[in-house]
C-alpha positions, -999 to 999 in steps of 0.1 A, spaced: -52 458 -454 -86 442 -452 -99 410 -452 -115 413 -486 -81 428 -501 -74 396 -514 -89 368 -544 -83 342 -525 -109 360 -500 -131 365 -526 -120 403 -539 -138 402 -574 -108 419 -595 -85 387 -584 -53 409 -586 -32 392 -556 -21 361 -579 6 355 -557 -10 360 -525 -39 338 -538 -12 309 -546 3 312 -513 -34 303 -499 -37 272 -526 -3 258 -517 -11 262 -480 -37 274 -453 -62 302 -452 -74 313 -421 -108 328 -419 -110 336 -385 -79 352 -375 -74 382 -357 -53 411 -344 -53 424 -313 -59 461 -316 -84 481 -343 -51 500 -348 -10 495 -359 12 503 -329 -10 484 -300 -18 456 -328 21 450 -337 31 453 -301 12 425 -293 25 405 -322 58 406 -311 51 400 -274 22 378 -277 5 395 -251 -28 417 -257 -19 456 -258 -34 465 -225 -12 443 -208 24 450 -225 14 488 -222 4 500 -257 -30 515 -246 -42 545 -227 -62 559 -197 -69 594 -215 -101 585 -216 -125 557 -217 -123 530 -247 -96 552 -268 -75 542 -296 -38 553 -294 -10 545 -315 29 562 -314 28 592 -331 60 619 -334 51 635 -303 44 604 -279 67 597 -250 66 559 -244 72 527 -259 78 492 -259 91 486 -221 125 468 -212 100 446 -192 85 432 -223 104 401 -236 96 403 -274 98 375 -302 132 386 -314 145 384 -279 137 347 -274 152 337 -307 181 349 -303 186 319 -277 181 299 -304 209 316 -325 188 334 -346 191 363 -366 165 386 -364 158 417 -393 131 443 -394 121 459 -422 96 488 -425 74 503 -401 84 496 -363 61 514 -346 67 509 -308 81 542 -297 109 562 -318 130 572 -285 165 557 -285 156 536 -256 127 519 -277 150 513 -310 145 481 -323 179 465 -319 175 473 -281 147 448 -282 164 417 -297 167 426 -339 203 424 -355 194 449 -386 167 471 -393 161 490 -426 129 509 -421 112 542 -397 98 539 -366 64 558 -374 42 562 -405 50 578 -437 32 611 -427 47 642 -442 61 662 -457 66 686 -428 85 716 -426 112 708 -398 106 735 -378 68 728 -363 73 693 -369 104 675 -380 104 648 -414 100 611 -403 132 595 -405 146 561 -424 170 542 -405 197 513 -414 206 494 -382 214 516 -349 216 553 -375 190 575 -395 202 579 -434 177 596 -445 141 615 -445 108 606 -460 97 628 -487 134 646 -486 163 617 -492 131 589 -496 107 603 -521 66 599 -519 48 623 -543 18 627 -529 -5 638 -559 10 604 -585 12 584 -555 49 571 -568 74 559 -542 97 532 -545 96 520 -509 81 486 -513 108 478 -538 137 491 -513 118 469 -488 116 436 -509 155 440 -522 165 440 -485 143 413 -478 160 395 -508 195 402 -496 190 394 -460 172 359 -468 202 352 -493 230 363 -466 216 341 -439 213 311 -460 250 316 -472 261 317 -434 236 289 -428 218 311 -401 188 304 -387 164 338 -396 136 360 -386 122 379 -410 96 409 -394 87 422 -432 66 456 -418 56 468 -448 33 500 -448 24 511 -485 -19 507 -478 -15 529 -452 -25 564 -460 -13 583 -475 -12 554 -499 17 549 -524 35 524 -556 62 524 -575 63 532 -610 56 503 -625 23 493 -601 7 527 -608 -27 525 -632 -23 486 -631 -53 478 -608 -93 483 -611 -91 496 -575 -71 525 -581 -43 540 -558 -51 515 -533 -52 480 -555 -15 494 -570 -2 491 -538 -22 459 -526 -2 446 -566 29 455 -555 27 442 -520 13 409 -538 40 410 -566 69 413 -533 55 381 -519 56 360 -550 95 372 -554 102 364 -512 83 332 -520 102 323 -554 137 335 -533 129 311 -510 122 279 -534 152 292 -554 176 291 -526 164 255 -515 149 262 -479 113 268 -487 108 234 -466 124 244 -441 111 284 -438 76 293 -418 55 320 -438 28 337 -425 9 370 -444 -14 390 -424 -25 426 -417 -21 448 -384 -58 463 -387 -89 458 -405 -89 486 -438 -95 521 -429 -125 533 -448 -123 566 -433 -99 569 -459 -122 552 -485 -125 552 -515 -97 560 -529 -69 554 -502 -87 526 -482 -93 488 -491 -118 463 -482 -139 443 -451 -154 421 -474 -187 416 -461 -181 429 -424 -192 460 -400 -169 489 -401 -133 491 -405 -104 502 -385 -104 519 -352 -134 500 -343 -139 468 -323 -169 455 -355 -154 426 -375 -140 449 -406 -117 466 -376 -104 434 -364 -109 401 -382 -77 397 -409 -64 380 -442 -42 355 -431 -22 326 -449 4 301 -439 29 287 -458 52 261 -455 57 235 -486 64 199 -477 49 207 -435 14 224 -447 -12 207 -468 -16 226 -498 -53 241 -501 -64 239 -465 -89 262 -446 -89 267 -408 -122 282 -394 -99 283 -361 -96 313 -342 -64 324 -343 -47 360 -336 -19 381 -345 -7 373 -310 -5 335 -319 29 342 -342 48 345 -310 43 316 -302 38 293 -329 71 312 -335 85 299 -305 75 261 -308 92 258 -346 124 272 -330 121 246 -298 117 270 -274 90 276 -245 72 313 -242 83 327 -213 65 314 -179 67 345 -153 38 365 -173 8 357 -189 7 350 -231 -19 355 -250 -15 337 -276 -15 295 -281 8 274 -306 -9 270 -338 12 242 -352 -16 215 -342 -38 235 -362 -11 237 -394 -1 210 -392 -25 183 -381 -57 204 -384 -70 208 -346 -93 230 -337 -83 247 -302 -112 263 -286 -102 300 -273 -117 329 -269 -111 363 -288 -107 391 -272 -121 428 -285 -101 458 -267 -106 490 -275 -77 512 -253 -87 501 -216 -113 483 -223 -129 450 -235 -158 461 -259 -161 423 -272 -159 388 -271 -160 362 -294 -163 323 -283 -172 300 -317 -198 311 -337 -210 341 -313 -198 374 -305 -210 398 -277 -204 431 -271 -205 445 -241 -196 480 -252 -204 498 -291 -189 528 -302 -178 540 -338 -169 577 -330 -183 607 -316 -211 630 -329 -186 653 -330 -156 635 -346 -184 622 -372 -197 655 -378 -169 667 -389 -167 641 -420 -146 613 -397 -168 580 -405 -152 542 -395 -183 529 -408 -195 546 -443 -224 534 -455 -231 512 -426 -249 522 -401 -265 499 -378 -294 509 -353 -281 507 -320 -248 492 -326 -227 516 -345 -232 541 -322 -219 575 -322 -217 576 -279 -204 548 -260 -229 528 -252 -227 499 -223 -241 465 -224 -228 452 -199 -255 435 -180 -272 429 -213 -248 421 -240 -256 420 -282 -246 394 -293 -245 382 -331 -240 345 -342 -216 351 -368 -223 320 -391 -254 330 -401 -247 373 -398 -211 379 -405 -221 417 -409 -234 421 -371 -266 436 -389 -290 413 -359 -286 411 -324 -302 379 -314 -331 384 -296 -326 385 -257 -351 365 -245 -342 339 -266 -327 301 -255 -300 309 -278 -292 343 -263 -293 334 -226 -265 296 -235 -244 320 -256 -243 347 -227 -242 329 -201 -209 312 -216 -192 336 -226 -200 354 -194 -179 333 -177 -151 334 -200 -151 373 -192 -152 370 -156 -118 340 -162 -98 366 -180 -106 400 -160 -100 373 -126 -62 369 -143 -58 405 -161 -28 429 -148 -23 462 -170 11 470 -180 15 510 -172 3 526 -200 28 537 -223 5 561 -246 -8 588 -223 22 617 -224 27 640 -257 57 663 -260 70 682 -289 106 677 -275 105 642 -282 101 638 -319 126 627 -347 147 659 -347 178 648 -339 179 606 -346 212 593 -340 230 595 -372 218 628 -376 251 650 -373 271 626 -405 239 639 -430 240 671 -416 201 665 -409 200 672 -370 171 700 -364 165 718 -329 138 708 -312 116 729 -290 114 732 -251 100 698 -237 66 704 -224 50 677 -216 10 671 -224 -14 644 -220 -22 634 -257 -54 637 -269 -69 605 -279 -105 615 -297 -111 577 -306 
């Protein structure tokens, strides 16, 4: 989802109502980011609150590459990583995932090895259908077993765009929320829902509702979900007393614009690149009674910043034997601070940007290849910029762009270098690089090895549905990353 997906960002059809009301009784952030242009690194450092290319979820295939966890990809989320889930738990939480986990579909990597009680969800994308013999159906799990396929037990018809997902989601949100208050359980929601990601789907009762097509029924029905977890809450009597936060994993794809992709509002690019539209996020806390209604944070905040603002509301200190990425934003919540941090831009293995207050340099720009973009793959339609979307990677390291964002949130002018401006800005934010890369150890990368063997044909659970498919000889490849 991007940052202009919703009113309350300024989206002209003003169809996220509830969304839009989550912003008025609480606080939009303007400035907040993920961590990756991309879902699997970007959620991976959500739940560890460390940047991808230190808990793993990045490659050395090649230079500045985006990977993710497809079918065929051999790691994961490592044992080594404490994630958020974990921690709680020593709080006596109860931790539930629902929808897309993303961090590796290998038994070792399940998500209730990593600190959730429950999961109702898949670990990858809602690709299909396939034929499950070259490549096997994703599957639908409850807790530790599979029950179920997409597109064969969990139906997505890809020319109406019809699937009931998000309403399978939001009742199990429902139910879970209801259970834990009964039991007077401390929770953890992770609500991972995926219905804006391509191939882009509603159920029947979104579809032809919105002005945006496809794409705005889903963004309705996402909305219309949050207004009911929202009214749960209140109903039940623990809205005080319940954290909500709303934000995206990557900036909208507009590769798969028009019809399947959303909006950056009025910034460069969209996902898979390192411009604002691939990174900068709608985000909105909520928390009646703790949050002023109607406030707006220019802070800087990151995905990576739920871990452990997470951590502080449940009394507990991140972890002190590696570094975190991200700070406690409760001062800003609550009292209105403004931290000063840096944001960091990774693309893969390396830092492309970096943003320090108002400015942003870049030390490397790349959309795609020539030859990715020749073939109709374009992150930035409509958009091109001389000499900074660039179709080969180009290095700036000695002599950085850099954009002052107040004034040109679309990175359409690189300040001039011989300016004053320029040379403060630089020289600044020079030394903010030079800090981090002093301090930066990368986890082993987890997204380098393909193999056929590995995918979902046999999930545990399998044999009961009589779904268990034979998967090929293992033969292991280095995956091919052409972003």
């Amino acid at each position: 989802m991007g940052w202009g997906d919703l009113g309350a960002f300024g989206e002209p059809s003003k169809e996220t109502p509830n969304l839009d009301q989550m912003a008025a009784e609480g606080m939009l952030f303007l400035d907040f980011y993920t961590a990756s242009p991309l879902c699997s690194p970007s959620r991976a450092a959500l739940l560890t609150g460390r940047l991808p290319v230190r808990n793993g979820f990045y490659t050395t295939n090649g230079h500045a590459r985006n990977a993710y966890t497809p079918q065929d990809i051999v790691g994961g989320i490592p044992d080594s990583e404490l994630l958020l889930p974990e921690l709680l738990k020593k709080a006596g939480y109860v931790n539930k995932i629902i929808g897309k986990w993303h961090l590796g579909h290998r038994p070792q990597f399940h998500p209730l090895k990593h600190g959730f009680d429950e999961w109702f969800g898949s670990p990858n994308c809602h690709f299909g259908p396939y034929d499950n013999r070259e490549r096997p159906n994703i599957p639908v799990y409850r807790d530790w077993e599979m029950i179920g396929r997409y597109y064969e037990d969990f139906k997505i018809d890809l020319k109406t765009g019809e699937s009931n997902l998000t309403q399978l989601y939001l009742q199990e949100a429902l139910d879970f929320i209801s259970k834990q208050q009964a039991s007077q359980q401390p929770f953890f929601l992770y609500w991972a829902i995926d219905a804006t990601h391509a191939p882009v789907y509603a159920s029947k009762q979104f579809l032809g509702t919105s002005q945006r097509g496809l794409y705005g029924d889903a963004v309705r029905e996402i909305d219309d979900s949050v207004g009911k977890i929202l009214n749960h809450l209140q109903q039940l009597g623990i809205s005080e007393n319940t954290f909500v936060f709303f934000t995206s994993d990557n900036g909208a794809a507009l590769i798969s614009a028009p019809k399947q992709g959303g909006s950056n509002g009025p910034f460069l690019c969209g996902k898979q690149t390192t411009f604002e539209g691939g990174m900068r996020e709608p985000a909105i806390a909520w928390w009646p009674g703790h949050i002023p209604a109607g406030g707006v944070s220019h802070q800087l905040g990151s995905v990576m910043d739920l871990f452990s603002t997470s951590l502080s509301l449940a009394g507990l200190q991140p972890p002190s034997d590696r570094q975190i990425d991200g700070i406690d934003l409760l001062p800003v919540i609550l009292q209105g601070k403004l931290i000063d941090r840096p944001i960091f831009y990774y693309r893969g293995n390396e830092l492309m940007a970096v943003r320090a207050g108002l400015y942003k340099a870049h030390y490397w720009t790349w959309s795609n290849s020539w030859e990715e973009h020749g073939k109709g793959i374009d992150f930035c339609p409509g958009q091109s910029v001389s000499g900074v979307t660039t179709h080969t990677q180009e290095e700036h390291t000695y002599l950085p762009l850099l954009f002052h964002l107040g004034r040109d949130p679309g990175e359409k002018f690189p300040l001039s270098f011989a300016s004053e401006e320029y040379q403060r800005a630089v020289e600044h934010i020079s030394g903010l690089v030079q800090q981090h890369k002093a301090t930066l150890v990368p986890g082993q990368p987890q997204l380098n090895v393909c193999d056929q063997a590995v995918m979902n044909w046999s999930p545990p659970g399998c044999e009961k549905l009589g779904k268990c498919l034979k998967a090929p000889e293992s033969d292991p490849k280095k995956c091919s990353w052409p972003h």
